[in-house]
C-alpha positions in Angstrom: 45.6 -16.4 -48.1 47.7 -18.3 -50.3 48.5 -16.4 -53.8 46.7 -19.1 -55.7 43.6 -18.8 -53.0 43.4 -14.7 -53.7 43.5 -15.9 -57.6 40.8 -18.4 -57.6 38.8 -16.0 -55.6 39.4 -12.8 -57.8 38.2 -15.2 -60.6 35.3 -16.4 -58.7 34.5 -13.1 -57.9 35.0 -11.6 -61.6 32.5 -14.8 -62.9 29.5 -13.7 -60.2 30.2 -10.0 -61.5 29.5 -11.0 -65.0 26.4 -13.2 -64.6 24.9 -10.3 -62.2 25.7 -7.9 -64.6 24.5 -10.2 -67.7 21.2 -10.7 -65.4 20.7 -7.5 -65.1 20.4 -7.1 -69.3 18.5 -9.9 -69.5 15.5 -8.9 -66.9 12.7 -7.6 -68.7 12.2 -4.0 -68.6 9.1 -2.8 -68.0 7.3 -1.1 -71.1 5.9 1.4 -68.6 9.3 2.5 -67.2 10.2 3.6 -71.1 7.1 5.5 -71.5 8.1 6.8 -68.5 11.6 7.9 -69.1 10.5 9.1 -73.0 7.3 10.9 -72.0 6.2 11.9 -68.4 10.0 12.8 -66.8 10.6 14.9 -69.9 7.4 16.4 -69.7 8.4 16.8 -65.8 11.6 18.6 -66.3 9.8 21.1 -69.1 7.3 22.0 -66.1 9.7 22.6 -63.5 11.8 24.8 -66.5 9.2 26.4 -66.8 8.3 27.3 -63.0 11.9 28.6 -62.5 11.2 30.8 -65.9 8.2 32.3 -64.4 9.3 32.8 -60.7 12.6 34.6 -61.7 10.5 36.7 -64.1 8.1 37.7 -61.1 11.1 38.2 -58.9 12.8 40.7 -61.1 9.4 42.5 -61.7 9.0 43.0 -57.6 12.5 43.8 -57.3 12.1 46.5 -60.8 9.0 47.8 -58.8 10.8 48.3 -55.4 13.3 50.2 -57.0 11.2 52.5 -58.8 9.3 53.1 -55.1 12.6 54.1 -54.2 13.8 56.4 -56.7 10.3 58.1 -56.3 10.7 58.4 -52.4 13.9 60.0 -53.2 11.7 62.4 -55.3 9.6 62.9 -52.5 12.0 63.9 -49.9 13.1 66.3 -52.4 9.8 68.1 -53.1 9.2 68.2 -49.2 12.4 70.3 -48.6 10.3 73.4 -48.9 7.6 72.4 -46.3 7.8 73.1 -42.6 9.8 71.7 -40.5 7.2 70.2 -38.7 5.4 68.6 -42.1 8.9 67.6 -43.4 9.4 65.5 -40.8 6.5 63.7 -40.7 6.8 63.2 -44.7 10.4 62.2 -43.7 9.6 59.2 -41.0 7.0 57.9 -43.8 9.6 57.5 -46.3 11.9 56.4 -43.8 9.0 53.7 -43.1 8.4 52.6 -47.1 12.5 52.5 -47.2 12.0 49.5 -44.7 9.0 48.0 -46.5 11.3 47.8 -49.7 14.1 46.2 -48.0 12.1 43.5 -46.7 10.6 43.1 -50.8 13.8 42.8 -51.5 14.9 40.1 -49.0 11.8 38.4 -49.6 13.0 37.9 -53.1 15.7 35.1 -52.3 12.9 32.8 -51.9 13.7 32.2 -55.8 16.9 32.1 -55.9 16.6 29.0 -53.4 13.9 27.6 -55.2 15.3 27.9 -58.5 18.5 26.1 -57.4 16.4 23.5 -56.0 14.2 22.9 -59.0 17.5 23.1 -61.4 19.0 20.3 -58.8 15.5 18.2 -58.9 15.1 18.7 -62.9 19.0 17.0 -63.2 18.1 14.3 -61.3 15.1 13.6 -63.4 17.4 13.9 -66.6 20.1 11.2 -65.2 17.1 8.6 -64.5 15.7 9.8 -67.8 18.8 8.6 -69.7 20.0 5.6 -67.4 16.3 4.4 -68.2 16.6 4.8 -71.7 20.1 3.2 -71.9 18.6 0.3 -70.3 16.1 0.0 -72.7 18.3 0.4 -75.8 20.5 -2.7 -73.6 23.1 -0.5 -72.9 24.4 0.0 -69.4 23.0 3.3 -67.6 25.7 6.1 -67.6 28.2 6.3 -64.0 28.3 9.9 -62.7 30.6 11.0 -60.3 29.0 11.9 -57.3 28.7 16.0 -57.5 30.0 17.5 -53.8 28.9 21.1 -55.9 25.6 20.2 -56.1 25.1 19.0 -52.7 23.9 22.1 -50.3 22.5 24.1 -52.7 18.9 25.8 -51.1 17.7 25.5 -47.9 19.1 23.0 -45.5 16.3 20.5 -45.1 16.1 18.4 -42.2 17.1 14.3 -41.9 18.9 15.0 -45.0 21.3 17.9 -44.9 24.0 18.4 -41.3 22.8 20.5 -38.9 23.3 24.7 -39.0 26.6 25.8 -37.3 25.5 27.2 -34.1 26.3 30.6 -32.3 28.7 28.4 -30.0 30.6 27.0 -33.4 30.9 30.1 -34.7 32.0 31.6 -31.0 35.1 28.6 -30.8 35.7 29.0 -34.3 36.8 32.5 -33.3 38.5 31.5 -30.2 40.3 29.5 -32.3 41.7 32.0 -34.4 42.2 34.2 -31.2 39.8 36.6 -31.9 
């Protein structure tokens, strides 16, 4: 193309930006959509707060409970150093036995740490459409974010959405690689 082709098309181009974008301020916005954005996805986002709140708090009580098991197996095996051998061993594989019971409490825990990363994620979301909604109301264009790569990933991979696991034979020429 010529240079005064590319010019008449750049202004061509910068006149059907404008009218879209002027169209775009000029369609009606639905009076639902605001009630929306200044009541229900507020509302939402104080819920889902308030979920997180409640699951950490039940996490750190289990995991404040499992270590107080702990501390009084410990006590336990102590008291049953002056049985017989035969008794202390038996007392020995049943603490040995609640020792496994409180590491699996414990791994059972990260449930909320995924789900609380996954709720915070959700409740931003919710926030931005809040405030590009509301913007759009006042006539104001809604806000550009950056796409977040940091938020991306966080929780549970979830299938059709996130790329698939690394598998044992990744992982396997991953070390080949490195000659290990």
């Amino acid at each position: 193309m010529t240079a005064p082709e590319t010019a008449n098309l750049q202004a061509d181009l910068r006149q059907v930006t404008r009218q879209f974008q002027s169209a775009l301020h000029n369609l009606p916005l639905d009076n639902r959509l605001v009630d929306v954005a200044r009541l229900a996805l507020p509302d939402a986002c104080a819920r889902l707060d308030h979920v997180v709140t409640l699951t950490e708090q039940a996490a750190h009580t289990t995991l404040d409970e499992v270590d107080g098991l702990r501390a009084s197996l410990d006590r336990t095996l102590r008291l049953a150093e002056g049985l017989a051998p035969h008794s202390r061993e038996r007392l020995q594989a049943l603490v040995a036995e609640q020792r496994q019971r409180c590491a699996a409490l414990d791994a059972a825990q990260a449930y909320q740490d995924l789900t609380g990363q996954i709720i915070r994620r959700v409740t931003q979301l919710i926030r931005d459409l809040e405030q590009d909604l509301l913007a759009i109301a006042d006539g104001q264009s809604p806000v550009h974010r950056p796409v977040d790569d940091n938020a991306r990933g966080n929780g549970p991979a979830v299938a059709g959405i996130d790329a698939p696991a690394a598998s044992q034979g990744d992982a396997d020429d991953l070390l080949s690689a490195l000659g290990l």
